[in-house]
Legacy VTK file of the C-alpha trace (Angstrom):
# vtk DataFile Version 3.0
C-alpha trace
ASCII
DATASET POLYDATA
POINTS 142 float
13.623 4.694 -1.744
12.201 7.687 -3.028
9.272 9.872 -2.243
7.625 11.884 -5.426
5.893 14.567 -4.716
5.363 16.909 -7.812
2.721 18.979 -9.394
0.315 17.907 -12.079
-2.563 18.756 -14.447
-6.206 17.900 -13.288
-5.654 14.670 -16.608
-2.341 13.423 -15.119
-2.658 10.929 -11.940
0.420 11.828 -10.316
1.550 9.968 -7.001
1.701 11.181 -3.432
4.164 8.758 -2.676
6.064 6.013 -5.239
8.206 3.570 -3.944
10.274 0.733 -5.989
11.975 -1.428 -3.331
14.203 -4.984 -2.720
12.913 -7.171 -0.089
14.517 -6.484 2.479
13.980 -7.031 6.965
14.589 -3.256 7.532
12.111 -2.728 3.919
8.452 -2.052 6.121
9.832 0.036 8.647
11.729 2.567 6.093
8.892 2.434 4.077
6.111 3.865 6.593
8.311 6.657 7.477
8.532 7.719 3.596
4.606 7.726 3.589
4.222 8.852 6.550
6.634 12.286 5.602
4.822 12.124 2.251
1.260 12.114 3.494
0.963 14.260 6.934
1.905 17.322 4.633
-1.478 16.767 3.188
-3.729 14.431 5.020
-5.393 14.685 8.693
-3.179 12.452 11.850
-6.133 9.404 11.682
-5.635 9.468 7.534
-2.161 8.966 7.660
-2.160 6.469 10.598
-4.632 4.356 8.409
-2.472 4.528 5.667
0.473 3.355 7.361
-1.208 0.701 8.541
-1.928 -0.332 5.242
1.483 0.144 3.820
2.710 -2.346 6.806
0.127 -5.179 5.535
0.563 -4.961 2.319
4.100 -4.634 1.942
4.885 -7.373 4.190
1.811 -9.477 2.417
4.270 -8.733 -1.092
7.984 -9.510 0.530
6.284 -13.213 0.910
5.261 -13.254 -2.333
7.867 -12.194 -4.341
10.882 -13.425 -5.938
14.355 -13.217 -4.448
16.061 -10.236 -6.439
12.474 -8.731 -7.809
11.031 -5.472 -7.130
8.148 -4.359 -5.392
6.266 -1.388 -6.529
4.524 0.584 -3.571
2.440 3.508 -5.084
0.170 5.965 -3.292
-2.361 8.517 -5.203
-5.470 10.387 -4.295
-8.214 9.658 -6.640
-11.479 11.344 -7.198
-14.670 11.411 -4.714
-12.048 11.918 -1.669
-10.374 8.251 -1.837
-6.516 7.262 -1.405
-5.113 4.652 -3.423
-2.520 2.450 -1.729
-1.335 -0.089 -4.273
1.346 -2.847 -3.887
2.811 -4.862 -5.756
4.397 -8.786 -5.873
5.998 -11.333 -8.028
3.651 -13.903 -7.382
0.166 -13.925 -10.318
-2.173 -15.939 -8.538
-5.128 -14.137 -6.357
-4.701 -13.159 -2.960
-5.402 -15.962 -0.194
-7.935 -14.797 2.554
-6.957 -17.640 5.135
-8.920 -17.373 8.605
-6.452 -17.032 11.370
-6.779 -19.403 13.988
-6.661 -18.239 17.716
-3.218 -19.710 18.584
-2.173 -18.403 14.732
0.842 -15.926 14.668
-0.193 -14.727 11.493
-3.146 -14.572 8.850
-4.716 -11.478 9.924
-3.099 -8.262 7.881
-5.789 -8.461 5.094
-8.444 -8.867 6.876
-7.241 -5.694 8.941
-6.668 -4.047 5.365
-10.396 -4.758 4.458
-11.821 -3.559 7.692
-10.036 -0.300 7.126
-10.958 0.232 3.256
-13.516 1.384 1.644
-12.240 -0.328 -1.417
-9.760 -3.615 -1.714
-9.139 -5.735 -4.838
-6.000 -6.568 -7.049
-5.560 -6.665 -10.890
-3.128 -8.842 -13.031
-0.015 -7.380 -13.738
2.873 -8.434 -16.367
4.933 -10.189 -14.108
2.684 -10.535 -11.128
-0.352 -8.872 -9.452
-0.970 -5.661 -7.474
-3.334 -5.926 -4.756
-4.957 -2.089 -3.871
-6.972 -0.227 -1.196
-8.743 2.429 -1.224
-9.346 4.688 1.917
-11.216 7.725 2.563
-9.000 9.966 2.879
-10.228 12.363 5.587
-9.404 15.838 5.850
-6.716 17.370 3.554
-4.593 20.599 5.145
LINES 1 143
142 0 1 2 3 4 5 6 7 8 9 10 11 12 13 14 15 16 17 18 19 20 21 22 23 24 25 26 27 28 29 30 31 32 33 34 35 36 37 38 39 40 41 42 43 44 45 46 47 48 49 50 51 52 53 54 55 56 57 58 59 60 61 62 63 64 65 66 67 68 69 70 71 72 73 74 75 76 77 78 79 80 81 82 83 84 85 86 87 88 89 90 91 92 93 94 95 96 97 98 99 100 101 102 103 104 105 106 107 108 109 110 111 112 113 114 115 116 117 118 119 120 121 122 123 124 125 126 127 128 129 130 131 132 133 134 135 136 137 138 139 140 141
C-alpha cells in the first residue's frame, strides 16, 4: 500500500490518499489506517472518521466484487466547493445493487450507510469494471 501525498498546481487533481490493493482479509483494516494517517494531517477528527467509514464500505462492497488476482483502486482527493472524493474501485461492470436489509440480515446495509453520510454517491463505467464514488463535505481543514 502506499499513501501519496505530494504537491500540485491549482490544474492538476492530485490525491490525498491512492491506494492499489489485492483482496485480501487483513485488506480493510490496513487500509483505514493509511487514510486515516493521510487525512487527520489535513481534515477535522468527525471528517476523517466519516471517511473511514466510507473506505470500510466501499472497500469491502469491491473485495466481493472483484476477480480473484485483480486490483482494486482506492483513491481519495479533495475537490472544489469543500467536497472529498472517496472513489473505489471493482472488477465487476454491472451497477451497484441497493438490496434492503432484512431485520434478521447480517449484511446489506454498508451503502445505504455510505449514502446517509454523502453528500454525493454514484459510480461510472470503467475499462475493466466500475468505480462507485462519494463525496463528503469535508469539514474543517487544519
Amino acid at each position: 500500500m502506499a499513501v501519496a501525498m505530494q504537491q500540485h498546481s491549482s490544474d492538476v487533481e492530485v490525491a490525498l490518499v491512492e491506494l492499489r490493493l489485492v483482496p485480501a482479509a487483513d485488506m480493510v483494516p490496513g487500509a483505514r489506517h493509511h487514510v486515516r494517517r493521510a487525512l487527520e494531517l489535513h481534515f477535522d477528527e468527525t471528517t476523517v472518521d466519516t471517511a473511514e467509514l466510507v473506505v470500510s464500505e466501499l472497500l469491502s462492497n469491491a473485495i466481493r466484487h472483484t476477480a480473484p488476482g485483480e486490483v482494486i483502486r482506492l483513491r481519495i482527493t479533495p475537490r472544489a466547493g469543500g467536497l472529498l472524493r472517496i472513489e473505489a474501485t471493482d472488477t465487476n461492470p454491472s451497477a451497484p445493487d441497493y438490496v434492503v436489509a432484512g431485520d434478521e440480515d447480517e449484511g446489506g446495509r454498508g451503502l445505504f450507510l455510505v449514502r446517509a453520510v454523502a453528500v454525493g454517491f454514484g459510480w461510472d463505467p470503467i475499462i475493466g469494471g466500475k468505480a462507485l464514488w462519494v463525496h463528503l463535505a469535508d469539514g474543517t481543514r487544519r
